[in-house]
N, C-alpha and C positions, 0 to 999 in steps of 0.2 A: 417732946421732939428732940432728937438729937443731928443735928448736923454735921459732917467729918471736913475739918478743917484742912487734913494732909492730904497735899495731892497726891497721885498715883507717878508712877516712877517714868521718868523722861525714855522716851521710846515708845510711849504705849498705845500711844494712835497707831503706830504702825500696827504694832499688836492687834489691835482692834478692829483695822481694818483687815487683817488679814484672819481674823478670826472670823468675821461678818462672812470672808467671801470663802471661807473653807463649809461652813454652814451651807450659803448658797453653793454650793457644788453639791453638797450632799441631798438635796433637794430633786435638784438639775436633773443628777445623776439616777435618783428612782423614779420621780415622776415623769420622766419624760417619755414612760412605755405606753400610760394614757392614753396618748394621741392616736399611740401606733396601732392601737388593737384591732380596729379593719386590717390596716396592711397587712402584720403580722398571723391573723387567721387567714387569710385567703390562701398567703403563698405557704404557710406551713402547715397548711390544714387543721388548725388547731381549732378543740371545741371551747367553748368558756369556762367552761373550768381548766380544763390545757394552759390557756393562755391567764388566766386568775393565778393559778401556781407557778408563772412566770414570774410575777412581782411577788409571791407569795415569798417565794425561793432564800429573796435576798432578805425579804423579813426575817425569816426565820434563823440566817447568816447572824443577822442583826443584833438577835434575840441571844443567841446562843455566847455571841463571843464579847461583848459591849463590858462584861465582868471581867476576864481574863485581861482584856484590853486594860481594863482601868487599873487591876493591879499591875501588872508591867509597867504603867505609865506612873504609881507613885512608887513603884521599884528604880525605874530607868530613869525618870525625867520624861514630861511631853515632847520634848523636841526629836529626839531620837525616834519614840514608837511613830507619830505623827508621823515623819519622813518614812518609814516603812510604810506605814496605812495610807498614804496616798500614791507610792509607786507602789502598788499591791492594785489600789483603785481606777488609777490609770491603764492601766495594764490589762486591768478585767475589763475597765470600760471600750477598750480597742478590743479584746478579740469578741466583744459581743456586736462588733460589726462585721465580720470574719468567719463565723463561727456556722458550724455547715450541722444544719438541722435542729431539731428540736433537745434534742438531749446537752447540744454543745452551747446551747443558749441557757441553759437553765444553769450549765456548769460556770458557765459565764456570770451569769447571774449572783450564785452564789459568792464569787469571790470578791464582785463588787460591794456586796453586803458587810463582806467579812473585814474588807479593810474600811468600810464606814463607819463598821464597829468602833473604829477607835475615837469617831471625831469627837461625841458628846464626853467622854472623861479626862481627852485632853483639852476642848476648849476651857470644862472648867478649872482647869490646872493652870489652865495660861489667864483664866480671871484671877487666881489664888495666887499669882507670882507679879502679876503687873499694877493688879488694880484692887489691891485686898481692903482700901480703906474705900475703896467703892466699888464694890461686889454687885450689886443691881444694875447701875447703868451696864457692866462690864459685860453681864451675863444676856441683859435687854440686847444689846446691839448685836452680842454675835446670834441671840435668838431670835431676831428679827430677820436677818438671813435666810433663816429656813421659809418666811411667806415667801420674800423676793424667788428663791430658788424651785417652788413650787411652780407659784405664777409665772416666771417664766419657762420653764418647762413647758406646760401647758399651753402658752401661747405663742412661743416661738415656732414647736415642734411642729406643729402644722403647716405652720407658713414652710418651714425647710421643707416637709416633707411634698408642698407641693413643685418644688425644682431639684428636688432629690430624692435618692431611694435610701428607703430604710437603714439598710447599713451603710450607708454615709452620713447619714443623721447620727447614728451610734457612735462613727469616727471620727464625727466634727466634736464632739461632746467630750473624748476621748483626747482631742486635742487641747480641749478647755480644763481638762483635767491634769494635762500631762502639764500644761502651763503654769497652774497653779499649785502644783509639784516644783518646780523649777524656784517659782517665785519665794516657797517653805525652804526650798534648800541656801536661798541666797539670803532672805531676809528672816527666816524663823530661827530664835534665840531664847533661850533661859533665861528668868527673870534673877538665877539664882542658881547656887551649887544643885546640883544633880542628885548627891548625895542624898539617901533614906534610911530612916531607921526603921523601913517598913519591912515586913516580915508577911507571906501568907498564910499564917498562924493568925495574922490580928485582925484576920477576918469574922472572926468569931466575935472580935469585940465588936466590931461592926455588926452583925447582925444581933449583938445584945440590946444595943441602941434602939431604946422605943421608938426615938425621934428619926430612926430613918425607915421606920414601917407607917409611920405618921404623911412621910414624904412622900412614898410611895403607895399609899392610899390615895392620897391628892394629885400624884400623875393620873394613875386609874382614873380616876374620877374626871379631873381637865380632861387629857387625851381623850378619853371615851367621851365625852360630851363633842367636845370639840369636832372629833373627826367623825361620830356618828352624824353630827346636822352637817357637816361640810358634804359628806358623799350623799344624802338625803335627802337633805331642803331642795333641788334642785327636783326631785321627782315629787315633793310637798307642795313646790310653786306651780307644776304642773294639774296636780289634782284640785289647786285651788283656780287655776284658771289663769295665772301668771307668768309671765316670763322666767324662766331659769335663771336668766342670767344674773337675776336679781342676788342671787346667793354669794358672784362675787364682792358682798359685802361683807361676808364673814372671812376673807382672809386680809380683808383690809385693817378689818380688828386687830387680827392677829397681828401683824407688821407694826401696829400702832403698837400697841399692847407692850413690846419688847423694851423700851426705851424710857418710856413714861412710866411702867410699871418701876422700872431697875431707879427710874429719879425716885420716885416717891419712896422707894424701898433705903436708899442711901442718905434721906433725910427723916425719915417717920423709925421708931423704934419698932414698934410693936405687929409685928408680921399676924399672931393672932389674928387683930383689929382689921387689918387688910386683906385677908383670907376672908374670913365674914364678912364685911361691903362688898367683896368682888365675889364672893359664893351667893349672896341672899340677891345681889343684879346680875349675877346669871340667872338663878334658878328664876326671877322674875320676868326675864329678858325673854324665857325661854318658852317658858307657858302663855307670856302674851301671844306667842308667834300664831298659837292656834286660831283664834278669832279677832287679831289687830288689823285692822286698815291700812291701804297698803303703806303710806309713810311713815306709820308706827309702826309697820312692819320693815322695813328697810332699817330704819334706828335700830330697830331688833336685832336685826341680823349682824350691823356691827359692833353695838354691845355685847353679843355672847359670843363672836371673834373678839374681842376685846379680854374679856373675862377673864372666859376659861384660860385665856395663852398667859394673863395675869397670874391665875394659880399656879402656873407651870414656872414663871420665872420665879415667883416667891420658891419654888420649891426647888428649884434646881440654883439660887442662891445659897440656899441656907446650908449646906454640906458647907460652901467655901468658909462661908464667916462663922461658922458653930465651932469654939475652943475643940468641945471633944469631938467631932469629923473632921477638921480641915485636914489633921494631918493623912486620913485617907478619901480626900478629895475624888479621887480619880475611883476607889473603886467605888464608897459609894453612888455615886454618879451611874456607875457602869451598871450598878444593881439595879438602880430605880430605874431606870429609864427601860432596862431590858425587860423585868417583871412587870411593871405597867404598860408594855402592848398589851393585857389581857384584855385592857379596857377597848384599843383601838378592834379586837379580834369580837370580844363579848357583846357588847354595848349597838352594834350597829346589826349584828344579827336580832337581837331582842326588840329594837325599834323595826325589824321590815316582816317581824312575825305578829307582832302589836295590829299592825296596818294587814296583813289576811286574816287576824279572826274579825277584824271588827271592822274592817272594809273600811279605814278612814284613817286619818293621821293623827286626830286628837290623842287617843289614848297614849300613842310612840309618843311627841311630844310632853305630855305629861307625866311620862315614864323618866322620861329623861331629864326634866325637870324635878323631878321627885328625887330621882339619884344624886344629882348633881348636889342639892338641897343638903340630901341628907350627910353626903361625905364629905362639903367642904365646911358644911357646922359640927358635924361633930369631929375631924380632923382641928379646928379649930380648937375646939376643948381641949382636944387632949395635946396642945402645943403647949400648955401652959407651965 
C-alpha cells in the first residue's frame, strides 16, 4: 500500500469544482436530445434513423477531433484550448435553438461535438497540473460529472419541455453553457508554465506505448459494457416483466464509482489488482442479471454502474501518473477515449442481434459478460 502524503496545490477545489461542472455540461449538452425525440420527429418530420443521426452527428464530431484537441492542449496549455472549446460549445448550443430545418440542426450539432472534443484531454491536464500526487480522486470527481449531467438532462428536459418549446429548451441549455464559459474565463488558470516540449512528431512515441493500447482496450471494454446495459436493461426489465425504471440504478454506480474508485486508486499501488476485482464483479454482476431476483437484481444493476465506470477511471488515471505518458497527457487522453466509442457503437448492436436470433436476453447478457471478462483479465496481464 502506498499512501501520498503531499497535498495537492492550494487552488484546487476550485479546479475541481470547476472541472466536475465542465463534465456535467458536456453530458447536459448531448443527452438532452433524448427527451425531445417526439417533439423533434413530429415538427421536422424526421424518421428514426433521421433523428438517431442527429445525436449520431456530434458523436462522430467527438470521434474525430478529441486527438487534435489533446495535442493542442499539451502544445498550448488547457486553459487557452478549453476557453476556445466552450465558446465554440455555447455558440453551437444557441443556434441549435434557432436553426431552421433539418440540415441546420445536424450543422449545429456537429459543432457542439467538436468543441466537447476538447473537454476529456483537458480535464485530464487540469488533474496532471493541480492534483498530480493525487490523480484518482482528481479524475473520480470530475468523472462523476458526466452521471450528474446525464441524469439531469434526462430529467429535467421533460419537465421544461412541458412549459416550453423545444428550442427554448436548446436556448435555456445554451445559456447554462454560455455561463459556465464565463465562469472558465474568470476563474480557469494554469497549475503551471504553459510551456511544451511537445512536438506532433512524438505522437509516434505515443502510439509505440503498449500501455496506451492496454488503456484503450479497457475503455472498449467499460464503455461498451457500460453503455450497452444502460440503453438495454430497460427493454431487459421489460421482457422480464419489470419496471424500467429499475435500471436507473446503473447510473447511480456510475456517479459512485468516480470518487471512491480515484480514493482507493491514490492509496492502493497496484492498478493490475484493481482492474481484476472490479473486472471479475462486473463480469459476475452481470451474468447474474439473467436469472437474479429482483433485489439481487437491483444490487446488480449498481454494481456493474459501479464497475465498469471503475475501469474507466483506472484508465483514464494512468496517462496522468505514468513517468512515460504524463508528459503527453492530453493527447493520449484524446486517443483513448476517441477510438474506444467503437465499443459504445459495436457492443450494443451485437447485444440487440443476440436477443432476435434467440428471442431472449440470456444469450446478450452473457455475451457481454463474456466480453467484459475476457478484456479486463487479460488487459490486466498485460499491465504488468
Amino acid at each position: 500500500m502506498e499512501t501520498h502524503a503531499a497535498l495537492p496545490r492550494p487552488g484546487y477545489r476550485t479546479v475541481f469544482a470547476l472541472a466536475f461542472v465542465i463534465a456535467f455540461l458536456v453530458h447536459l449538452l448531448l443527452f438532452c436530445l433524448s427527451p425531445m425525440v417526439g417533439v423533434l420527429m413530429d415538427e421536422m418530420h424526421l424518421s428514426h434513423a433521421q433523428f438517431g443521426f442527429v445525436f449520431s452527428v456530434a458523436m462522430i464530431s467527438l470521434i474525430i477531433f478529441r486527438l487534435p484537441w489533446g495535442v493542442l492542449a499539451d502544445r498550448r496549455g488547457y486553459v487557452s484550448v478549453m476557453r476556445v472549446a466552450l465558446v465554440l460549445s455555447a455558440l453551437a448550443a444557441g443556434f441549435r435553438g434557432v436553426s431552421q430545418g433539418y440540415s441546420g440542426l445536424l450543422v449545429s450539432q456537429f459543432f457542439v461535438g467538436l468543441g466537447l472534443a476538447a473537454v476529456m484531454p483537458c480535464l485530464s491536464l487540469m488533474v496532471k497540473a493541480w492534483a498530480s500526487d493525487r490523480p484518482g480522486l482528481g479524475t473520480g470527481i470530475y468523472f462523476s460529472g458526466f452521471a450528474v449531467g446525464n441524469a439531469s438532462a434526462l430529467a429535467v428536459t421533460p419537465r421544461l419541455l412541458e412549459v416550453m418549446s423545444w428550442r427554448q429548451v436548446f436556448l435555456v441549455y445554451a445559456v447554462v453553457a454560455a455561463v459556465v464559459c464565463i465562469v472558465w474565463f474568470l476563474l480557469g488558470r494554469s497549475g503551471g508554465s504553459v510551456s511544451s516540449s511537445f512536438r506532433p512528431g512524438d505522437i509516434k512515441l505515443v502510439m509505440r506505448e503498449r500501455l496506451v493500447w492496454v488503456l484503450l482496450i479497457l475503455l472498449v471494454g467499460s464503455m461498451g459494457c457500460y453503455d450497452t446495459l444502460a440503453s438495454w436493461m430497460p427493454r431487459v426489465l421489460q421482457m422480464k416483466g419489470l419496471e424500467p425504471e429499475f435500471a436507473s440504478l446503473l447510473p447511480a454506480g456510475f456517479f459512485a464509482a468516480g470518487p471512491v474508485t480515484g480514493l482507493l486508486l491514490d492509496r492502493f499501488r497496484s492498478r493490475r489488482t484493481l482492474v481484476v476485482l472490479l473486472g471479475v464483479t462486473a463480469a459476475a454482476a452481470i451474468a447474474l442479471t439473467i436469472s437474479a431476483p429482483l433485489p439481487l437484481l437491483l444490487l446488480c444493476f449498481f454494481v456493474i454502474g459501479f464497475t465498469t465506470t471503475g475501469v474507466s477511471v483506472v484508465s483514464l488515471t494512468m496517462p496522468v501518473e505514468e513517468k512515460r505518458l504524463s508528459p503527453y497527457a492530453g493527447t493520449v487522453v484524446g486517443f483513448v477515449t476517441s477510438v474506444s466509442n467503437v465499443g459504445p457503437l459495436a457492443v450494443p448492436v451485437l447485444f440487440g442481434y443476440l436477443i432476435d436470433v434467440t428471442g431472449f436476453y440470456a444469450a446478450s447478457l452473457a455475451a457481454v459478460a463474456a466480453l467484459g471478462a475476457v478484456i479486463f483479465l487479460g488487459c490486466s496481464r498485460l499491465m504488468r
